[in-house]
Every structure is written in structure tokens, then in C-alpha cells.
MISE-79858 format. One record per residue: residue in one letter; chain; z, x, y of N, C-alpha, C in turn. Coordinates in steps of 0.1 Angstrom, whole numbers, m for minus. Layout:
N
["a", "A", [Z, X, Y], [Z, X, Y], [Z, X, Y]] ...
//
This chain:
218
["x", "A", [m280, 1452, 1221], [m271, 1463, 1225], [m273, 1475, 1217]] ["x", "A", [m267, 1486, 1223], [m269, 1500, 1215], [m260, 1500, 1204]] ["x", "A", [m264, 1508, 1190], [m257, 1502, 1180], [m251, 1518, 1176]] ["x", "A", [m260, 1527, 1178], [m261, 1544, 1172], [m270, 1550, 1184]] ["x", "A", [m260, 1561, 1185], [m266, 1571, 1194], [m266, 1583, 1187]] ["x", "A", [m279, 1592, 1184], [m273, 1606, 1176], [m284, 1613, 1184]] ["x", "A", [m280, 1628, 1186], [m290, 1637, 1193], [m289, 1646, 1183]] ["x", "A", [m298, 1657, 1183], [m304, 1665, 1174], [m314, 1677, 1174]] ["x", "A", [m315, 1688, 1165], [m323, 1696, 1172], [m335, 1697, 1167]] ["x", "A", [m346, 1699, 1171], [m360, 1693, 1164], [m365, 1705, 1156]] ["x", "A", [m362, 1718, 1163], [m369, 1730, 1151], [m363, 1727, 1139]] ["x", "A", [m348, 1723, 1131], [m346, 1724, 1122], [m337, 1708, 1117]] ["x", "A", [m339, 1702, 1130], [m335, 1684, 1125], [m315, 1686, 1128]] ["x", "A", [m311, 1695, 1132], [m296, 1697, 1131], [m288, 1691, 1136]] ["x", "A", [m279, 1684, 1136], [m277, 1668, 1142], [m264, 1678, 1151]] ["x", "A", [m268, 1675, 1165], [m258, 1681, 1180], [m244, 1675, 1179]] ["x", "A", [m248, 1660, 1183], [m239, 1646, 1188], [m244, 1634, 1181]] ["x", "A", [m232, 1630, 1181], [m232, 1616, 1181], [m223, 1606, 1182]] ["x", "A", [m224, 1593, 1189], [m218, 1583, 1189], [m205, 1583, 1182]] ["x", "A", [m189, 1587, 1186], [m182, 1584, 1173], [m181, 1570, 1169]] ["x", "A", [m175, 1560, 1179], [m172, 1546, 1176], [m189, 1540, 1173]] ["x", "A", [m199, 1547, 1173], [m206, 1538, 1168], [m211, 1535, 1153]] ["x", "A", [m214, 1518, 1150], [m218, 1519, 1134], [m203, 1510, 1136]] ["x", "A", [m190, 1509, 1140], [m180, 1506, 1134], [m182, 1489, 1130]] ["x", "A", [m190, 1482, 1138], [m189, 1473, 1137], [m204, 1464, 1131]] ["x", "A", [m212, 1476, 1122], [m227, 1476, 1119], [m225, 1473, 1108]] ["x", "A", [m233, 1466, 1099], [m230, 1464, 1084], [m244, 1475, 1081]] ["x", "A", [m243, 1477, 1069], [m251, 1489, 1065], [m251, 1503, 1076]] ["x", "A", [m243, 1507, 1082], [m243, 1518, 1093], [m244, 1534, 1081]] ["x", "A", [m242, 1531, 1070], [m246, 1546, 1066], [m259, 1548, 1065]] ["x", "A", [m263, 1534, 1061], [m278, 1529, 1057], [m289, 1541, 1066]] ["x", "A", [m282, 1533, 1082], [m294, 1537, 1095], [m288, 1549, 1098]] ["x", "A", [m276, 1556, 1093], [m275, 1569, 1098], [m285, 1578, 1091]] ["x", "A", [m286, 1575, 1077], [m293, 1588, 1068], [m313, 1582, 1075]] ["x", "A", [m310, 1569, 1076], [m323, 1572, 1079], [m327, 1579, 1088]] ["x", "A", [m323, 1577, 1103], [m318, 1584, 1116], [m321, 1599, 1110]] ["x", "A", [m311, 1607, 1102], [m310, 1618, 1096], [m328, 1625, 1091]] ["x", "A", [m336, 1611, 1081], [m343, 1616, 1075], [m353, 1617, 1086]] ["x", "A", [m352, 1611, 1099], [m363, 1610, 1109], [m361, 1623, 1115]] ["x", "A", [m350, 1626, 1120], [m352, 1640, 1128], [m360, 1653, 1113]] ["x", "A", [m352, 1650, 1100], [m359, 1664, 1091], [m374, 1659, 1095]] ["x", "A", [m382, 1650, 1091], [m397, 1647, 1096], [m403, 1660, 1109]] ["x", "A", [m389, 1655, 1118], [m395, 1655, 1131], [m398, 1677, 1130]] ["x", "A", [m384, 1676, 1123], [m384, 1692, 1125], [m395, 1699, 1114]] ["x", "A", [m405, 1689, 1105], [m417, 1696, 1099], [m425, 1695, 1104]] ["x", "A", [m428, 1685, 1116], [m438, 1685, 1125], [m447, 1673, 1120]] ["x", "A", [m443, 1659, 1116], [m447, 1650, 1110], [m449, 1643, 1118]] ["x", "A", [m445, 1638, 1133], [m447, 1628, 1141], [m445, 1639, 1159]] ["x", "A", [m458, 1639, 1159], [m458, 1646, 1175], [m455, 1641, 1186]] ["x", "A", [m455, 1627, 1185], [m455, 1618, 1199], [m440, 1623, 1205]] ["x", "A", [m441, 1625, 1217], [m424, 1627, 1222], [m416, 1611, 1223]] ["x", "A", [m423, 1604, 1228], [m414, 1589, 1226], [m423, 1582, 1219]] ["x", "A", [m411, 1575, 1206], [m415, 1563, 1197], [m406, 1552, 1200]] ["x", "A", [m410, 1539, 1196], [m402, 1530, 1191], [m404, 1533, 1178]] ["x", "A", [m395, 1527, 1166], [m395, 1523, 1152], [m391, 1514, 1147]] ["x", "A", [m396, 1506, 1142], [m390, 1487, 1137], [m379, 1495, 1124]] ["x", "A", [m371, 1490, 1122], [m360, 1491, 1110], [m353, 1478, 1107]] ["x", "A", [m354, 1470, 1099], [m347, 1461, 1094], [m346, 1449, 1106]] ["x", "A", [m340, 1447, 1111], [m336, 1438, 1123], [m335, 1445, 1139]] ["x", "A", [m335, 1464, 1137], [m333, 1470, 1147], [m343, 1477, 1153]] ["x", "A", [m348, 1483, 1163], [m354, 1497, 1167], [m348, 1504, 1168]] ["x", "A", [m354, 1521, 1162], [m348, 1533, 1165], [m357, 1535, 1177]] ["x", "A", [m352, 1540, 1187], [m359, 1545, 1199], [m359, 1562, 1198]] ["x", "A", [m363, 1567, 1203], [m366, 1581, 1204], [m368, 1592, 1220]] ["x", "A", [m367, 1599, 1223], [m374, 1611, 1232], [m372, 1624, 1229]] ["x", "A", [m380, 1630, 1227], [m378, 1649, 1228], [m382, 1653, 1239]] ["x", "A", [m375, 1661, 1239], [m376, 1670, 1252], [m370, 1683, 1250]] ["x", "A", [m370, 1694, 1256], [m368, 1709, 1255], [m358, 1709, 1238]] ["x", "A", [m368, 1704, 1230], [m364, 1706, 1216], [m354, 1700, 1214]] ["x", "A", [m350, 1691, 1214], [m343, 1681, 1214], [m350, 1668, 1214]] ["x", "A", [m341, 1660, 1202], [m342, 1642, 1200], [m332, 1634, 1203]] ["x", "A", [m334, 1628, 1214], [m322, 1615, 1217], [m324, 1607, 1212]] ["x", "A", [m318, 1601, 1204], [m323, 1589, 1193], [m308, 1579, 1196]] ["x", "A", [m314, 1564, 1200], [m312, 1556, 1200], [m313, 1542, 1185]] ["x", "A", [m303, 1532, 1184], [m315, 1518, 1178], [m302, 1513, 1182]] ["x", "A", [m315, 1496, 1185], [m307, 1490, 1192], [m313, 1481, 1187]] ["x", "A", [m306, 1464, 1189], [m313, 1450, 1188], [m324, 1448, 1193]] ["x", "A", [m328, 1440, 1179], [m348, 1441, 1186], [m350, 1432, 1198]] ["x", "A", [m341, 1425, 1204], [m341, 1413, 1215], [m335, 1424, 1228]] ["x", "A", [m331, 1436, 1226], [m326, 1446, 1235], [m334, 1452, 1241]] ["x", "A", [m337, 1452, 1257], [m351, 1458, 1264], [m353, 1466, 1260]] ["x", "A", [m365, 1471, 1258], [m368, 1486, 1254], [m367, 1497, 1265]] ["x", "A", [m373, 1497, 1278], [m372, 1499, 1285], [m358, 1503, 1294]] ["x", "A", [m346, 1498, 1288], [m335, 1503, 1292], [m328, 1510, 1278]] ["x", "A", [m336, 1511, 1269], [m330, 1518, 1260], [m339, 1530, 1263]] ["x", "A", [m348, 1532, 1267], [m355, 1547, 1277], [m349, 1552, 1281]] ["x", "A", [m341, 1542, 1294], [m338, 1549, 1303], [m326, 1552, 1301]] ["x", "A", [m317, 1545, 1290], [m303, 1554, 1287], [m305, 1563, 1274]] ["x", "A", [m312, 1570, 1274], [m321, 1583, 1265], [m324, 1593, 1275]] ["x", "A", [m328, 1589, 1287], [m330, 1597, 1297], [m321, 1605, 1304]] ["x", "A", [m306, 1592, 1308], [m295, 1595, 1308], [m285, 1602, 1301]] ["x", "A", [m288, 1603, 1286], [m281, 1611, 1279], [m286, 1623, 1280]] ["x", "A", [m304, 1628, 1282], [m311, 1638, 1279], [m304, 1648, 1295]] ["x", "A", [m305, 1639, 1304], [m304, 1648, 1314], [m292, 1655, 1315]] ["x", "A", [m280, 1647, 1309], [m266, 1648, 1311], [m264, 1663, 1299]] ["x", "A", [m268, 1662, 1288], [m269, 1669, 1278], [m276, 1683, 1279]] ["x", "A", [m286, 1680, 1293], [m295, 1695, 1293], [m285, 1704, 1300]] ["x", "A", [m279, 1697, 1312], [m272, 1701, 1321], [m255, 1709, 1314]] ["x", "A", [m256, 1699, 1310], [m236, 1704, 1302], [m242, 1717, 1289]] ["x", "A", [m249, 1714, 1282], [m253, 1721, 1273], [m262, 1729, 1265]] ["x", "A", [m273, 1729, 1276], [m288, 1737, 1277], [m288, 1745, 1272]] ["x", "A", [m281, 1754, 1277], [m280, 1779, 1278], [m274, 1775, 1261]] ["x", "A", [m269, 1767, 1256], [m260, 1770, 1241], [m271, 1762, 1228]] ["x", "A", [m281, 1750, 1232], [m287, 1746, 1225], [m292, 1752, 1214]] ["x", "A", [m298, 1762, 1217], [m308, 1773, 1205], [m298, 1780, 1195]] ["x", "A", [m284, 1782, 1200], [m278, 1786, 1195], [m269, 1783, 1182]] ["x", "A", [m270, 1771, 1186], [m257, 1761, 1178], [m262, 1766, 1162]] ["x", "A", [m248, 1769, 1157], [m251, 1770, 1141], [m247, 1759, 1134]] ["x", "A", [m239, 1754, 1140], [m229, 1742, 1129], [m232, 1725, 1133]] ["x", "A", [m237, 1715, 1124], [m234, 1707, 1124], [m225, 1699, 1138]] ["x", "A", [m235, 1692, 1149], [m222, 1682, 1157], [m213, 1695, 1163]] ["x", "A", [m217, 1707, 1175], [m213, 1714, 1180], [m211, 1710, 1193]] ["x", "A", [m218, 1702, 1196], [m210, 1693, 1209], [m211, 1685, 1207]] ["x", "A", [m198, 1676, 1200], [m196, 1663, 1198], [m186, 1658, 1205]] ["x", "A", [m180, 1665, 1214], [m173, 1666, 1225], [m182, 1655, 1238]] ["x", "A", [m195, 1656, 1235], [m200, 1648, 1239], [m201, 1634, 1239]] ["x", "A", [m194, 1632, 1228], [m194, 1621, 1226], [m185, 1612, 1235]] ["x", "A", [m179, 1619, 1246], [m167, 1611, 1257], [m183, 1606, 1266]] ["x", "A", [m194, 1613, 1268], [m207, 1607, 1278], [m213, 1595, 1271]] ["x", "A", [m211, 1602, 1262], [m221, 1587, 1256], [m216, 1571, 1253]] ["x", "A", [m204, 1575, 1252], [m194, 1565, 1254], [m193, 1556, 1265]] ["x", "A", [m193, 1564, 1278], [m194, 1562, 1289], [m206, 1552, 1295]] ["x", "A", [m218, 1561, 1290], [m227, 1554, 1297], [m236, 1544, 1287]] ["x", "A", [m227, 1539, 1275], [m232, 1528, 1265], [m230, 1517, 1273]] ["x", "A", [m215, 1519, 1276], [m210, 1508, 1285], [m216, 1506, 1299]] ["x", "A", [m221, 1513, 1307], [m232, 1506, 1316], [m239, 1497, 1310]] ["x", "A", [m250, 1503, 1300], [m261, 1498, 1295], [m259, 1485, 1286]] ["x", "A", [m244, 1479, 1287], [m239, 1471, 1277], [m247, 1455, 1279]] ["x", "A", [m244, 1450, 1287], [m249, 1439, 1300], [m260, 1443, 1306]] ["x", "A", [m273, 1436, 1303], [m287, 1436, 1305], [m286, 1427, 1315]] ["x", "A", [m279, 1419, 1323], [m278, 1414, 1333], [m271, 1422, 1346]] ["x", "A", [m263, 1427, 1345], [m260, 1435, 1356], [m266, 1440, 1365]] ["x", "A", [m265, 1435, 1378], [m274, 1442, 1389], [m279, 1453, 1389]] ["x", "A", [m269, 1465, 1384], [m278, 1481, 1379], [m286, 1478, 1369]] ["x", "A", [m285, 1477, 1360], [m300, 1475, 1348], [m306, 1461, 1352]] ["x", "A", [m305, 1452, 1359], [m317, 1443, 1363], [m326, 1452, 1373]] ["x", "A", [m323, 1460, 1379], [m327, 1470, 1389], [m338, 1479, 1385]] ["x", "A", [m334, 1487, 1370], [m340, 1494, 1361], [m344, 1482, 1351]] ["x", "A", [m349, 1477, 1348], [m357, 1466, 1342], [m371, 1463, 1349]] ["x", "A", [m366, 1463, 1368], [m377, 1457, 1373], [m383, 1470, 1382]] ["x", "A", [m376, 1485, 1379], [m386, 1496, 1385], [m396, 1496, 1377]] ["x", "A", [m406, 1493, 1386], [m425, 1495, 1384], [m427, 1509, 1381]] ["x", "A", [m423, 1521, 1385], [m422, 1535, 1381], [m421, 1540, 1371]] ["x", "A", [m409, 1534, 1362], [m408, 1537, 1349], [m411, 1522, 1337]] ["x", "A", [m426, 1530, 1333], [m436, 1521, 1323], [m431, 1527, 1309]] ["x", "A", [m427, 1516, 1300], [m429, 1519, 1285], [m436, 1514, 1276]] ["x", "A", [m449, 1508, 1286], [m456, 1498, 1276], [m467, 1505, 1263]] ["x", "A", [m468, 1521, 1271], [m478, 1527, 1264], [m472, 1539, 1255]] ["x", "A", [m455, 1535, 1250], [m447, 1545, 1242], [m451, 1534, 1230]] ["x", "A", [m457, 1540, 1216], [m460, 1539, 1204], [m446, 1532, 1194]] ["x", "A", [m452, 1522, 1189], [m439, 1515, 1183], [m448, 1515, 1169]] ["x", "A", [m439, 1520, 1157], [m446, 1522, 1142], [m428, 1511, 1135]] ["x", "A", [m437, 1514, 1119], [m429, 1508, 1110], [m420, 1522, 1102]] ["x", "A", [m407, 1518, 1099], [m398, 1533, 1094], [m405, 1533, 1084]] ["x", "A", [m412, 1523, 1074], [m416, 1527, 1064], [m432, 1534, 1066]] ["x", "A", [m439, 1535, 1075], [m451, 1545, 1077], [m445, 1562, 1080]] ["x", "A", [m435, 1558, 1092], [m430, 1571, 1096], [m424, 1577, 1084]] ["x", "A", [m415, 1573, 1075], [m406, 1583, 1064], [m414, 1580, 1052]] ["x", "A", [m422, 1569, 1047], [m428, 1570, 1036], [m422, 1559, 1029]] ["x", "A", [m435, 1550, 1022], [m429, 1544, 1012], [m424, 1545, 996]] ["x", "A", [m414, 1539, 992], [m411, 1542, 977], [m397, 1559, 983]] ["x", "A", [m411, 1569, 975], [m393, 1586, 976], [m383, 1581, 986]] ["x", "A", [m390, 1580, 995], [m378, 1586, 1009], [m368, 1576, 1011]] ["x", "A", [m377, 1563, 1011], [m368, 1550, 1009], [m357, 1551, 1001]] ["x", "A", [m363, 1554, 990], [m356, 1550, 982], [m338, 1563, 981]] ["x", "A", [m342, 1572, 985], [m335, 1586, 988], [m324, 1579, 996]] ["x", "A", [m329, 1571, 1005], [m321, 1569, 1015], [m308, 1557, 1010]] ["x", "A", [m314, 1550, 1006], [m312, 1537, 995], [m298, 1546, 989]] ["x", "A", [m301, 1556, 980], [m292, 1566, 970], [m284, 1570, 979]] ["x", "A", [m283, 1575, 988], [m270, 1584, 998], [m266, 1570, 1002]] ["x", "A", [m269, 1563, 1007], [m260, 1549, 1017], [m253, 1542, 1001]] ["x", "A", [m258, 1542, 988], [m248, 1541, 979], [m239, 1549, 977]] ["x", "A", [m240, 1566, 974], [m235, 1569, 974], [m222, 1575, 980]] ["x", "A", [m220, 1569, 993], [m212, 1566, 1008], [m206, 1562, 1008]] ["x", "A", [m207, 1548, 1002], [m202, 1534, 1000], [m194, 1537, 988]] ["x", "A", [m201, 1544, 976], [m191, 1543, 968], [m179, 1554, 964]] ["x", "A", [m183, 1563, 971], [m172, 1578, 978], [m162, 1571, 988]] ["x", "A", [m163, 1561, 996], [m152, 1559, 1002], [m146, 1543, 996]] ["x", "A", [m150, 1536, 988], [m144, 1527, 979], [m133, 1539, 970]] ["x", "A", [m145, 1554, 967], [m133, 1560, 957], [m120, 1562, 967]] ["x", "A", [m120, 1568, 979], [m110, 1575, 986], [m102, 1564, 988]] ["x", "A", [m105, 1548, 993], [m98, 1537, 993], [m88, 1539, 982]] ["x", "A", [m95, 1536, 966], [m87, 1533, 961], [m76, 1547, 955]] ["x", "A", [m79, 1557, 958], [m69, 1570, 960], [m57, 1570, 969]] ["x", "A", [m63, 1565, 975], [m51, 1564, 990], [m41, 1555, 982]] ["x", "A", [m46, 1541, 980], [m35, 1528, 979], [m25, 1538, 966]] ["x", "A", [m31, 1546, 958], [m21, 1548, 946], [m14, 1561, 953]] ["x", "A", [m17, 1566, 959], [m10, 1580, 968], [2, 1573, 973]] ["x", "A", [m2, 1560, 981], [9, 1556, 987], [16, 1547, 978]] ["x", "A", [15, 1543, 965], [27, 1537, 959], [32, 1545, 952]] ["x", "A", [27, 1559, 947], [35, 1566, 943], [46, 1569, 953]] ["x", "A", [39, 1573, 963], [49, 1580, 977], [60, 1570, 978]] ["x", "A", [59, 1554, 975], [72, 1548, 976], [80, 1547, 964]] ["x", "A", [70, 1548, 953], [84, 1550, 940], [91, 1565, 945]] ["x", "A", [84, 1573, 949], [89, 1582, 950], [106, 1581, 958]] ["x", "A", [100, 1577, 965], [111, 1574, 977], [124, 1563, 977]] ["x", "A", [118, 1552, 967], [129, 1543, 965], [133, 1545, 953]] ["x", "A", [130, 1549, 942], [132, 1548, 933], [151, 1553, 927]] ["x", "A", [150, 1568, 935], [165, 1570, 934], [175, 1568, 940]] ["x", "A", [173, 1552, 952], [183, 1547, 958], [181, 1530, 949]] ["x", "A", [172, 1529, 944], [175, 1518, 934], [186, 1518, 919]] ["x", "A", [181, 1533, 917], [193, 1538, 904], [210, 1537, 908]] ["x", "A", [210, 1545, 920], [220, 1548, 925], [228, 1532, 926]] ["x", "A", [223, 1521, 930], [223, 1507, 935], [229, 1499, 920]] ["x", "A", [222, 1502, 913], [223, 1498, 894], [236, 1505, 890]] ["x", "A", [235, 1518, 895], [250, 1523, 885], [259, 1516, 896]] ["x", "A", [264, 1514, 907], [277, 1510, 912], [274, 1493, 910]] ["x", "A", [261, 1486, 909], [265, 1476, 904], [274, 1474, 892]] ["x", "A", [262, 1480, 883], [273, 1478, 865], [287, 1483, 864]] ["x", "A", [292, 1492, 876], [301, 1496, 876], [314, 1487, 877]] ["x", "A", [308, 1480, 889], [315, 1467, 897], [316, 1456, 886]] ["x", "A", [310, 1455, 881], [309, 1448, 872], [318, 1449, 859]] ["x", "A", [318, 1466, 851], [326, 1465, 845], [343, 1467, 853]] ["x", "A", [344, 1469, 865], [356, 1465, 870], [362, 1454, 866]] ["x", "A", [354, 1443, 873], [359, 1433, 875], [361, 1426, 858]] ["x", "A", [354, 1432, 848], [356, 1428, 830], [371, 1434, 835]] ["x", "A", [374, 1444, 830], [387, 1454, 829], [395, 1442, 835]] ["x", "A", [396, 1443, 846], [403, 1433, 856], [408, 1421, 851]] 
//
């Protein structure tokens, strides 16, 4: 199944869209984001020309297509057709030229239409079920061939040892920035409850002892 969907712009690698809910349920998902990340900077130095790749990663492929300067980058389970991970790259590409073409060249900021991310959502879930009469359909059109799109190793494409290892350093560093935010939060929120209970527990203590010394007096 599709795990990460991120599109991107290839003159300067600038990441458009992407998948929100995807990764939630991926173990190492910062891991394949920065790699993902370090494949489009490649792409925007002009390191890998082919418009469609596959790429072996760990247990996954990253799939790929450019088109009018743009990278739809997919990865999915290596047991996942390849060929329907094309054609929903195709489907994002065409959807994405159409809604957001005339503004592509333009974009300055990081994820400027991430708003897109309600299509890709959408049409994950077609592509979910490799048995469904629509994608057994697109499985068995003879028209669209992917036997002659180029499948390499991430470690040829980004390099072995630096880049890896680069990558390696940010997915720790991810990991251990949001362990820090974790454990900020939990003490944010017990302060926020001493805060809050603290001076109806006092209050509680003096009319006890009070009662108390009543009932001495008494």
C-alpha cells in the first residue's frame, strides 16, 4: 500500500504537498521523509535525469515521475504493484497540473498547496485494494508498460557513508526534539493542574482544621 506521498519542485527540490495522515502509522517515517527530501535536493542539481525511477529503500520503494518540473514521489510496499503506483503518480500529476499549474513557478514558501492534500487523500483510498475491479482493470491495461522504468538502490542514488549518514542525524534529531516537546508538555500540564487545584485544596485544609478545632472547643 502507499505509505508517503510528497510532490516537489525540481529546479530547487521545494517540497509543494504532501500526504498529511501519511507516515502515521510507519515506523521510522522521519527516516523516509528526509530521505524523500534528500532525493528531490539531488534531483534539483541535476543528479538523476531519468523522469521515472523506482528506488529500493529498506523494505519500501520510492517511486517517482517528473513532469513540467515537478516530482510526484510516491513509496510503497515492495509486494505493492508498481505499476499502480504509476498510475496513481499520474493521477496526482494530472490533478495537480490542472488545480495548480499557472502558480507552480511561483511558489515561494514551503508546502503552498498543501491544501492538496484533501486529493491525495482521496485517491490513496482508490488505490488502497489492489483487488478492486478498477485497479485489476489498470493492472491488466497493456497500454500502460513499466517494465522499462529503471529501479536503482537509495544507497547509489544519494550516496554511500555522508548522505546516509546525514540522514541517519536529522531522523535522530526528530526523534529526539519531539521526545523533548513530549516531555515539556506532560510538565506544562501538571503544573497547569497544581496551578488550578492547588488553592481549592488549601481552602479544603483550613475549614477542615477549622471543623476540627470546633468540635475540640465543643
Amino acid at each position: 500500500m502507499v505509505k508517503l506521498t510528497m510532490i516537489a519542485r525540481v529546479t530547487d527540490g521545494l517540497p509543494l504537498a504532501e500526504g498529511l495522515d501519511d507516515g502515521r502509522d510507519l515506523k521510522d517515517a522521519d527516516f523516509y521523509k528526509q530521505q524523500a527530501k534528500l532525493l528531490f535536493k539531488n534531483l534539483s542539481k541535476g543528479q538523476n535525469e531519468a523522469s521515472r525511477m523506482s528506488i529500493e529503500t529498506g523494505p519500501y520503494y520510492f517511486h517517482y515521475i517528473i513532469e513540467g518540473r515537478v516530482c510526484y514521489l510516491t513509496m510503497c510496499d515492495r509486494s505493492y504493484p508498481k505499476k499502480l503506483a504509476f498510475q496513481y503518480l499520474e493521477d496526482l500529476k494530472n490533478a495537480f497540473e490542472k488545480v495548480n499549474g499557472s502558480q507552480i513557478e511561483t511558489a515561494a514558501r514551503p508546502y503552498a498547496f498543501i491544501k492538496f492534500d484533501t486529493f491525495i487523500q482521496k485517491t490513496k483510498k482508490l488505490y488502497l485494494d489492489t483487488r478492486t475491479q478498477r485497479n485489476m482493470a489498470k493492472l491488466n491495461d497493456e497500454l500502460y508498460e513499466v517494465h522499462q522504468i529503471m529501479t536503482r538502490n537509495v544507497q547509489e542514488v544519494l550516496g554511500v557513508g555522508e548522505k546516509l549518514d546525514q540522514v541517519s542525524e536529522m531522523s535522530s534529531r526528530l526523534t529526539s526534539e519531539s521526545r523533548i516537546y513530549a516531555d515539556k508538555a506532560k510538565d506544562l500540564n501538571r503544573q497547569a493542574l497544581i496551578r488550578k487545584w492547588a488553592p481549592v485544596a488549601i481552602v479544603l485544609g483550613v475549614v477542615i482544621i477549622l471543623f476540627w478545632l470546633k468540635a475540640k472547643i465543643w
